[in-house]
N, C-alpha and C positions, 0 to 999 in steps of 0.2 A: 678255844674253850667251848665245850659242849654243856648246854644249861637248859632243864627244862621248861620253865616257863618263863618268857620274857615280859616285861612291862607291859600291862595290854596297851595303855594310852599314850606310848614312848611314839612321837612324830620325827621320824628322821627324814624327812621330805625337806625340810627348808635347812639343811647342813648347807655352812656356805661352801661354796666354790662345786658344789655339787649337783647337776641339771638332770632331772629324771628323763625329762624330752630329748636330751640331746642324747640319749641312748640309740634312739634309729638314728642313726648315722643318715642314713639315703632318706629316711620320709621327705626330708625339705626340698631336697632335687631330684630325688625319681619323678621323670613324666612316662607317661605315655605307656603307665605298668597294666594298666584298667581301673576303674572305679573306683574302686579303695585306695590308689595311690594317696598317700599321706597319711590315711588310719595307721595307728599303733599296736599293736595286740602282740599280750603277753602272754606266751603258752604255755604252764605251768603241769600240763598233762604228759601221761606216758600211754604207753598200748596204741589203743588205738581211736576211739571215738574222739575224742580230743584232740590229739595229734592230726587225724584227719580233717577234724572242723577248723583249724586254723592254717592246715596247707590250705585247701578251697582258697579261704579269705587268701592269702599270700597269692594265688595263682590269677588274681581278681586286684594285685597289685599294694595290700597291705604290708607292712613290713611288720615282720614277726620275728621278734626271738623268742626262743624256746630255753625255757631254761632244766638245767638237766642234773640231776644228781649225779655226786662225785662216781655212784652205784653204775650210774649210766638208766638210760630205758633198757628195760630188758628187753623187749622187743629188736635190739640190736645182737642178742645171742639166738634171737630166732630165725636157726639157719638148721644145715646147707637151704640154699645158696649164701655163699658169701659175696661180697663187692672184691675187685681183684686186691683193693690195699686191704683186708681184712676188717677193716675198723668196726663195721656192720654186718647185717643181714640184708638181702633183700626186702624182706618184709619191713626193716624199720625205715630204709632208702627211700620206698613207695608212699611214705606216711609223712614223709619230713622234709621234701625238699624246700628247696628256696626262702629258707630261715635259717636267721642268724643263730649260733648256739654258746649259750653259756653254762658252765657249771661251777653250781654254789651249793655246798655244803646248808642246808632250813637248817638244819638242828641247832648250828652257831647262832649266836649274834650278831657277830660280821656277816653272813649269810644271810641274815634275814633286816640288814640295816641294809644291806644294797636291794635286795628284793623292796624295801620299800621304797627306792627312789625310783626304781623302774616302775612300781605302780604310780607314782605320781605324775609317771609321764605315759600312761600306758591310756589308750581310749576304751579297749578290751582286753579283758583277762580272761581266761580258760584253763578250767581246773578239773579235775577229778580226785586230786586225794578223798582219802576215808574222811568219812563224815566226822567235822568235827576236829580237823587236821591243822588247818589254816588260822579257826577262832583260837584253839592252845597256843599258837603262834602270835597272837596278839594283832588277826587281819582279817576277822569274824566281816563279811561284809554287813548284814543288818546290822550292828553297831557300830564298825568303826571306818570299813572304807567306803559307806555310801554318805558316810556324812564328812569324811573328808577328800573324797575325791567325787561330790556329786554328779559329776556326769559320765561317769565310769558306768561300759555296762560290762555287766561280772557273769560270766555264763558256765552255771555250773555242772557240771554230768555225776551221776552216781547212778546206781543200780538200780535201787528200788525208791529212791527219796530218800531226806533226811527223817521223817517222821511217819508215823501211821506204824503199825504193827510189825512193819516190816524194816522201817526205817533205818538206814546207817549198815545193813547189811550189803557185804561187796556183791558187785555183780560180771559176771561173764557172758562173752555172748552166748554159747553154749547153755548154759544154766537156763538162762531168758529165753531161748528157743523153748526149751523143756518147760520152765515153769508157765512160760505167757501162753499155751497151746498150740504151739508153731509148727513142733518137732512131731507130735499127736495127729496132724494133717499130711504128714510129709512120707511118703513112703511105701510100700504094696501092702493090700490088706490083710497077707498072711502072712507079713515079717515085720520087724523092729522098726519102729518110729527112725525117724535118720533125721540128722544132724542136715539141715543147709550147705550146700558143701564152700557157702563164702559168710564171712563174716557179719551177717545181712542185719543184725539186727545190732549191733555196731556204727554198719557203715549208714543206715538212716537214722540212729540216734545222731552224728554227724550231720549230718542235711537238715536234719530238724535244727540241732543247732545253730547250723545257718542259718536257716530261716527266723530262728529265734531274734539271733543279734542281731541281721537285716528287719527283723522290725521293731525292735529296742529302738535303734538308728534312727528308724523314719521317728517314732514317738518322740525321741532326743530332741527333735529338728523344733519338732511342736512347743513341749515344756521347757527344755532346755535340764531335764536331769537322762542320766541314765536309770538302770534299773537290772536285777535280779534276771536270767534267762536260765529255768529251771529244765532240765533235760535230767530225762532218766532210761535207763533201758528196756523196763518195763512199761513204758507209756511209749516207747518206739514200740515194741513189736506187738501190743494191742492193736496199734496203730494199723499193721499191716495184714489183718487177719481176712481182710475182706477174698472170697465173698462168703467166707463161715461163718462170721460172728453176725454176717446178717441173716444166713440160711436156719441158725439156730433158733433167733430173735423171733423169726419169722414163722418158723416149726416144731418147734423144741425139741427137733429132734438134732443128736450130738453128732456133727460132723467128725464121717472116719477117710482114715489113707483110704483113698482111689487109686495110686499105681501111678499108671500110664493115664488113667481115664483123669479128663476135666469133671468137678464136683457138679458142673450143670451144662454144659456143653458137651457134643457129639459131633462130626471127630474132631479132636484137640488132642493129639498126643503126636508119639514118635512110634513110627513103622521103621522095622529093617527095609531097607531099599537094596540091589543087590551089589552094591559096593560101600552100605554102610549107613548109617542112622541117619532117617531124615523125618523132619516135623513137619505133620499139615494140620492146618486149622478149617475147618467150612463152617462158619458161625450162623452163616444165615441160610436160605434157601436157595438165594441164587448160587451162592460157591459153594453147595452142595452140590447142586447143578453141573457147573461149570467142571468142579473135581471129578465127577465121575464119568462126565460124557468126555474128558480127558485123557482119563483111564481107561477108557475103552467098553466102560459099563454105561448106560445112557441107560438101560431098564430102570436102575436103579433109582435114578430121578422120580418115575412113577411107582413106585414101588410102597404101596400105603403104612408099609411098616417103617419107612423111612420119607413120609410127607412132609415132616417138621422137627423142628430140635426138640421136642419133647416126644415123639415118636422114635425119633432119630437114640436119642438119650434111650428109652424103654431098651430098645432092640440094639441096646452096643456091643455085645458079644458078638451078635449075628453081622455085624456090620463090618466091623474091626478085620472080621476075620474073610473077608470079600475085599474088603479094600488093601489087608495087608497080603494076600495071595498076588495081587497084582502088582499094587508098589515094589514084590519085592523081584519084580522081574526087570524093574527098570533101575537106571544108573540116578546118581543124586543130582549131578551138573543136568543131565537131560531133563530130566524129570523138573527139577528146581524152575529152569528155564520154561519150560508148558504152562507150567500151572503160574509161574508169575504172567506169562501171557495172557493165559485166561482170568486172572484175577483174582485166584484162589491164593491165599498167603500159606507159604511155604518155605520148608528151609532146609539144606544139610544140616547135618546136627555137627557144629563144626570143633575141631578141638582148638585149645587156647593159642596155640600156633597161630592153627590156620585164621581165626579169628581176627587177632593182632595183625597177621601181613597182606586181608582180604584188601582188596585196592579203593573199596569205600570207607574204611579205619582209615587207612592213608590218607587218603582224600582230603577226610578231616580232621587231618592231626592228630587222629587218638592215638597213634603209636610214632615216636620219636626216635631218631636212631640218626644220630649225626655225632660228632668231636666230642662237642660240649656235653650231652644229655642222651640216653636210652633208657627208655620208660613212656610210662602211658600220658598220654597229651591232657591238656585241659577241657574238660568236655561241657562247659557251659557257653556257648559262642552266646554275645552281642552284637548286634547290626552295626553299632558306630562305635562301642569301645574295645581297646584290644585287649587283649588276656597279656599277663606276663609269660614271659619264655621260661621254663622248668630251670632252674638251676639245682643239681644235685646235692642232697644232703650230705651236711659233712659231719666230719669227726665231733668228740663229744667236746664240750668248750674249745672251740676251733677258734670262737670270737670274743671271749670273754675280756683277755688284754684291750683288744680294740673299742670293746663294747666301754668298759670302764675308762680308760683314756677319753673318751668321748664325751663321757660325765664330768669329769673332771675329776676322777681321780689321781695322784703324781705316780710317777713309775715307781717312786721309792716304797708308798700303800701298798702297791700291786702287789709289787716282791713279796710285800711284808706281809699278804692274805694268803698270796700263794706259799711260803713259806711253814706259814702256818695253817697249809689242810682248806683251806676255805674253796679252792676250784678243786677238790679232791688230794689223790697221794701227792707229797710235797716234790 
């Protein structure tokens, strides 16, 4: 039965024979996952900021289930590529491994009477619904889960906040590039602002939410409550404006697309080389130096039109086009090879391939590729703790029977939810 508003102050947390904790199965015996082995965290998000701030925590050894509309995440129909069983996307495989998954119908009662035993065992929760989604639900945290689950920390993502003039309105990353002035920097001066070509403002609302509930955490240790971890998309990609939002502060005058060129630096970009795009940086004087007496240009060094990175900066047309006559005579592995010798930071400009199978990703596990797991590694190493091993995301409610069995629910309930629509079609 579908209803829309349930009882706000209905506590189904204390139903007997019912354990909201004993929902992570593994928290009490997983060792040796990393750091967070035994945290709880409930992921209640879809897309992607969410989804990926709760993998991290997972890869760091939390155990998370994710709970999932009968709908699914869309992000699972954002394909080609598919996974060979078809069940996903790429795109939503990269976002979700290594959590459990259940699906519950929120709109039910039954739906949102199991959703609250898992918050009564949860330490973190992660959300993104529309503002205002969870309170009609009768799970508003400033009124009702911080005072009954007080040391819960609730970490929520929206777009622009819930309040202030913009308040409650959806956000995309897209949209957020465009409206926070992102897309306005990005791109040649005589063509269309361009789109990021990764989800970036996204994937550090993510990381900030990390950082958010890692220091919720430490505070928790302190008072012994949890608390509120406000994340938005539009305070990520303010965030990452530097260095224009300081050149403007600083100038008033409005930072435009530079192209190729770095907004205050000379050279910092990418030359054709003659078998293919390669980046060089000389930021200072001496790997100015070092780049050109490399290349075979040593005048240049003394050359008063290029004394200094603000000389350097004036005369970058004149410059670009002396150092790209020559780079482009040389190969990238050769070239790459000189200039790391001399000290000058450089690079082929590699593609996603090559990047993934270069033997320094290997090195450090960023790319997996064995039985069990093929995808990108964990990229936060600790000195003395280990990271958990990827485990591949699965189908939509793969875990839900298991998950509820665990609680205490009888198999006979089970039937009787699934029967009636609660893990989605009966």
């Amino acid at each position: 039965m579908t209803v829309t508003t349930p009882p706000q102050a209905a506590d189904h947390s204390a139903t007997p024979g019912i354990d909201g904790r004993a929902a992570w199965r593994a928290a009490d015996t997983a060792t040796d996952n990393g750091v967070l082995t035994g945290v709880r965290v409930l992921d209640l998000s879809r897309v992607l900021a969410g989804p990926y701030t709760a993998q991290i925590l997972a890869d760091h050894g939390a155990e998370v289930i994710k709970v999932e509309a009968p709908t699914g995440d869309e992000t699972r129909g954002w394909g080609p590529p598919f996974l060979e069983n078809g069940a996903s996307s790429a795109y939503y495989a990269s976002l979700n491994r290594s959590k459990d998954n259940i699906s519950l119908d929120l709109r039910t009662d039954e739906g949102r009477e199991i959703l609250a035993h898992l918050l009564a065992g949860a330490d973190i929760v992660i959300e993104n619904f529309k503002a205002g989604t969870l309170a009609r639900w009768g799970f508003d945290y400033e009124s009702v889960l911080s005072e009954r689950h007080p040391r819960l920390i609730y970490c929520r993502i929206t777009g622009f906040g819930v309040d202030g003039p913009m308040g409650g309105l959806p956000g995309y990353d897209a949209v957020l590039q465009s409206f926070g002035g992102l897309m306005s920097v990005n791109g040649y001066p005589d063509g269309n602002p361009l789109r990021v070509g990764i989800p970036i403002v996204d994937i550090v609302a993510a990381n900030m939410a990390v950082s958010g509930i890692l220091l919720a955490m430490l505070e928790r240790e302190r008072s012994g409550r949890g608390q509120l971890v406000d994340i938005t998309l539009l305070d990520s990609v303010i965030s990452i404006l530097h260095p224009h939002a300081a050149n403007w502060m600083a100038s008033g005058q409005v930072p435009q697309r530079t192209g190729d060129f770095h907004p205050t630096v000379a050279p910092y970009q990418v030359f054709r080389a003659a078998d293919g795009d390669f980046f060089v940086s000389a930021a200072n004087d001496r790997q100015f130096r070092s780049l050109v007496h490399t290349l075979g240009l040593p005048d240049l060094a003394d050359d008063p039109r290029f004394a200094s990175n603000g000389h350097r900066y004036a005369h970058r047309e004149e410059l670009m086009a002396l150092l790209g006559e020559r780079i482009a005579l040389c190969s990238r592995e050769d070239l790459g090879r000189r200039l790391e010798e001399a000290g000058v930071p450089a690079s082929p400009v590699h593609t996603i391939d090559e990047a993934l199978q270069s033997a320094q990703v290997r090195h450090r596990d960023l790319f997996i590729d064995d039985d069990d797991y093929r995808g990108v590694g964990v990229p936060i190493a600790l000195g003395r703790s280990p990271r958990r091993r990827p485990r591949p995301a699965v189908p939509r409610g793969a875990d839900t029977t298991a998950v509820l069995a665990a609680m205490g629910y009888r198999t006979e309930r089970i039937e009787e939810l699934r029967a009636a629509g609660i893990f989605g079609n009966p």
